[in-house]
C-alpha positions in Angstrom: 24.7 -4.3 -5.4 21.8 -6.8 -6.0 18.1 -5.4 -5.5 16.8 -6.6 -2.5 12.9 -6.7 -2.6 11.6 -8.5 0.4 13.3 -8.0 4.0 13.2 -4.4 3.5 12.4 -2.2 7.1 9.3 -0.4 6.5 8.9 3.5 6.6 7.2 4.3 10.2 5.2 7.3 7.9 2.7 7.8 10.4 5.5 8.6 13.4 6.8 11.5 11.0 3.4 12.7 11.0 3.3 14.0 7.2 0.9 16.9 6.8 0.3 16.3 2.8 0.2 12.9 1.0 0.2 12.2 -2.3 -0.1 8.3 -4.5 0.0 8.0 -8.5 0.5 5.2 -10.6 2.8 6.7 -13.5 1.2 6.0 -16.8 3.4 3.9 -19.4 2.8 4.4 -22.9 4.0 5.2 -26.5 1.9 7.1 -29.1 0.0 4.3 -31.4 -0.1 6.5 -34.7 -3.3 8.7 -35.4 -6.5 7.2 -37.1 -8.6 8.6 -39.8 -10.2 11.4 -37.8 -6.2 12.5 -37.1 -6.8 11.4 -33.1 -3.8 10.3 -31.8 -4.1 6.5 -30.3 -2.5 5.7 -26.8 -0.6 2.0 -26.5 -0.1 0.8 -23.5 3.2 -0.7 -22.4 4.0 -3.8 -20.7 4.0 -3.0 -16.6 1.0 0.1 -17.1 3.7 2.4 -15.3 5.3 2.7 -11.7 3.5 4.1 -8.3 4.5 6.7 -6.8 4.5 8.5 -3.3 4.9 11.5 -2.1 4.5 12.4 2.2 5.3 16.5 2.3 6.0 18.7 5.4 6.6 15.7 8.0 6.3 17.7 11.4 9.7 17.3 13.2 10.0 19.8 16.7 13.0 20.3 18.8 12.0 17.7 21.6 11.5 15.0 18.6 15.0 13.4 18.9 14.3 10.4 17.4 12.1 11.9 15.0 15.3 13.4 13.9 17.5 10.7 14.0 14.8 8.6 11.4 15.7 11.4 8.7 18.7 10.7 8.9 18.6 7.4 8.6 16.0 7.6 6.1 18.5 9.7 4.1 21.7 7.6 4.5 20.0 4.3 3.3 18.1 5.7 0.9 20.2 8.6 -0.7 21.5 7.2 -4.1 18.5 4.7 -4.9 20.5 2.0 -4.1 18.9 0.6 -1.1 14.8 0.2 -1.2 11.9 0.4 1.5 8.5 -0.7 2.5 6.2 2.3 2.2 3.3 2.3 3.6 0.0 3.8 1.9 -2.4 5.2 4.2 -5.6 4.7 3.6 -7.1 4.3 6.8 -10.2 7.4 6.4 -11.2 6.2 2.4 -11.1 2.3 2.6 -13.9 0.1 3.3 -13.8 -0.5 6.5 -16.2 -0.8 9.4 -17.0 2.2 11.8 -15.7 1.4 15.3 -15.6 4.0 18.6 -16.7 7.1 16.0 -14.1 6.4 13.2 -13.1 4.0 10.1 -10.6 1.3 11.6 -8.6 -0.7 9.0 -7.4 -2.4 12.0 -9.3 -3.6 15.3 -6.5 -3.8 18.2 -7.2 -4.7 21.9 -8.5 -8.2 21.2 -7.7 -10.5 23.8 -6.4 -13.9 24.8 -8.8 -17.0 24.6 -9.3 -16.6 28.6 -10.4 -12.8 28.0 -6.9 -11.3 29.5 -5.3 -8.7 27.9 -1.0 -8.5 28.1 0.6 -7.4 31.1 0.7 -3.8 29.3 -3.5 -4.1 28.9 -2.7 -4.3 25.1 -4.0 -7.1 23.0 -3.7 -8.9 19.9 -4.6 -6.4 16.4 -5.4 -8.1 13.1 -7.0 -5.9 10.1 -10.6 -5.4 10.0 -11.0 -5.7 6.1 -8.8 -7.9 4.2 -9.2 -10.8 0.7 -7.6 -13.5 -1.2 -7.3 -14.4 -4.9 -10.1 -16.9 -5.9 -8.5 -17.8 -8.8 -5.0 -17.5 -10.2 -3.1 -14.6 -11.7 -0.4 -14.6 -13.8 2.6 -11.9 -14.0 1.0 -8.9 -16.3 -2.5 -9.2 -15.4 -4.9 -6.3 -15.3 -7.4 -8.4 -13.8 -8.0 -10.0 -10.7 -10.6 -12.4 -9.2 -10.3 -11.9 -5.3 -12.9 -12.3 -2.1 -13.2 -9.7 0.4 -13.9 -10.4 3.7 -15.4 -7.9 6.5 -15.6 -4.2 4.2 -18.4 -2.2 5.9 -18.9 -1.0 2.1 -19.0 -2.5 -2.0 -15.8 -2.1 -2.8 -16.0 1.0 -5.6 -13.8 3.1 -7.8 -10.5 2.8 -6.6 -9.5 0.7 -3.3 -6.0 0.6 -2.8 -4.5 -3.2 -2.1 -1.0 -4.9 -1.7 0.3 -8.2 -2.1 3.5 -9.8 -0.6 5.4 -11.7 -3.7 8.0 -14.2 -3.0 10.3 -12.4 -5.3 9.1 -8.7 -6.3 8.3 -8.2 -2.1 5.2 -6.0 -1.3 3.5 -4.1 -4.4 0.7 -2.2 -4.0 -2.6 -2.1 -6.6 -5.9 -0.3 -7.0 -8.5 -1.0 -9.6 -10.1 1.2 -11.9 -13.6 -1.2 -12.9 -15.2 -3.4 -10.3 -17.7 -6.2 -10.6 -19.3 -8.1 -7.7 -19.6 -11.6 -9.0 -20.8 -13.5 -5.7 -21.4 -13.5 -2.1 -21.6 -15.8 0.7 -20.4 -16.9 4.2 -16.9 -18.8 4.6 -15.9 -20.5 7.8 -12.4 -19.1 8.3 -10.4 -20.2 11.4 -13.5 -21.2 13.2 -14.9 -18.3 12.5 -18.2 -17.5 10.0 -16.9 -14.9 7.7 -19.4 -12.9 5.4 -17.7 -12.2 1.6 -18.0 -11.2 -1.5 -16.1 -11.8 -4.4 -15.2 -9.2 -7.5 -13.6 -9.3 -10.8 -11.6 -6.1 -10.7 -9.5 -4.6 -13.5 -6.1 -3.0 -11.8 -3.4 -0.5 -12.3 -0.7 -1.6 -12.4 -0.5 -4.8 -13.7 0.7 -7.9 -11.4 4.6 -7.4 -10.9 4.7 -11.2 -10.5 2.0 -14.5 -11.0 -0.1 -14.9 -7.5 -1.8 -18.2 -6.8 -5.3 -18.8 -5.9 -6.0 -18.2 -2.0 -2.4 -15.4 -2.4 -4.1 -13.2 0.7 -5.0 -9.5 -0.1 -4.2 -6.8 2.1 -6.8 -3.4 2.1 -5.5 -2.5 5.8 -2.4 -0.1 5.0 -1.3 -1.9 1.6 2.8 -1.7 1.1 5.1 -1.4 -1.8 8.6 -1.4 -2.7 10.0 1.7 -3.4 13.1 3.4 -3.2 14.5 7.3 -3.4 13.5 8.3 -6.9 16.6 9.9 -9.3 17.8 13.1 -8.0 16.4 13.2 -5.0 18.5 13.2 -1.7 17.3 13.8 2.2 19.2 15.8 3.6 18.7 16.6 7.6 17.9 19.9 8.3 16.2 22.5 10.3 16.0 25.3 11.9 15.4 27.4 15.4 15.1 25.0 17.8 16.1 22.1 15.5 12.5 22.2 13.6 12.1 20.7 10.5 9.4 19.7 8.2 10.9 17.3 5.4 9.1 16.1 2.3 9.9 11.8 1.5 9.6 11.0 -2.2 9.4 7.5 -3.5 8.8 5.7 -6.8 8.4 1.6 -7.0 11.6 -0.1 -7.3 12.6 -2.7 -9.8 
């Protein structure tokens, strides 16, 4: 079976209602030698390591049918590591992103038509409240990226989590590890003035595959490829009253 990056459902995380999360990237390196104070030196390899993710103790309960029926279809396509996902990283209470009705929102919903109506269902449109681009181009293996960010409530510092969509590796997820702000401004962008300001970041990983200049940025709930990693199966089970509190584990896929 070929791998199959992009077109790949996405994990509804949030619906299984995990009480424990946890995101690494793995590191990838080989010892260098020692140098003449005997200190071992660190090289590292091509790809700086995969990410990992880890959602523990997803609350199932006896009236959650199709709760249920996701692990076990969770479990069927994934068992093996054969078939990948979309995994979501939630980031919605750490990002940069504004303060709306009391609480961060990495993305504004209930925005409506041009005419002011809302859809038969009073919904509206949603669109992410935080969100970039490359300013420059990037090519596969780069730890560094020049991108614009448009609408974060905060300087992006330490370590934002971001995902790009790649025409061939599919979603990967990033964070950086240095940040410098390098400009600001106001960009016109759909009609719309748009405050930004652009950064210089170094990342972890590096790029999974080259990215144009103006390659949009998501910060809203980044994504990345992953799959079952080996070992690991999902069985259904539960108990009394057909409760169950499953733990998902997921490494990137290539």
């Amino acid at each position: 079976m070929m791998a199959q990056y992009i077109n790949n459902p996405t994990v509804p995380i949030l619906y299984l209602r995990p009480k424990r999360a946890a995101f690494d990237v793995v590191g990838n390196s080989i010892d260098g030698g020692v140098n003449g104070e005997g200190q071992s030196i660190s090289v590292e390899m091509s790809g700086g390591g995969r990410l990992t993710a880890v959602y523990e103790q997803c609350v199932l309960q006896g009236d959650d049918t199709e709760r249920h029926e996701i692990i076990n279809w969770l479990g069927a396509r994934g068992n093996g590591g054969f078939r990948f996902f979309n995994v979501p990283i939630i980031n919605d209470g750490i990002g940069p992103f504004p303060f709306i009705r009391g609480k961060r929102r990495p993305i504004v919903d209930g925005i409506p038509h041009s005419d002011g109506a809302l859809f038969l269902d009073t919904s509206g449109y949603s669109q992410t409240s935080v969100w970039g681009k490359l300013t420059a181009d990037a090519a596969v293996g780069a730890g560094q990226l020049s991108m614009r960010v448009y609408g974060a409530a905060r300087p992006l510092r330490w370590s934002d989590w971001f995902s790009i969509s790649h025409p061939t590796k599919g979603w990967r997820a990033y964070r950086y590890w240095e940040s410098n702000k390098t400009g600001e401004g106001v960009e016109t962008v759909g009609g719309v003035d748009l405050n930004y300001v652009d950064y210089l970041l170094g990342i972890a990983p590096s790029l999974r595959e080259a990215a144009a200049t103006d390659t949009r940025i998501e910060i809203a709930r980044p994504m990345c490829v992953m799959k079952f990693p080996q070992g690991f199966t999902l069985p259904w089970d539960y108990e009394a009253w057909y409760q169950s509190r499953p733990t998902l584990q997921f490494v990137e896929a290539f």
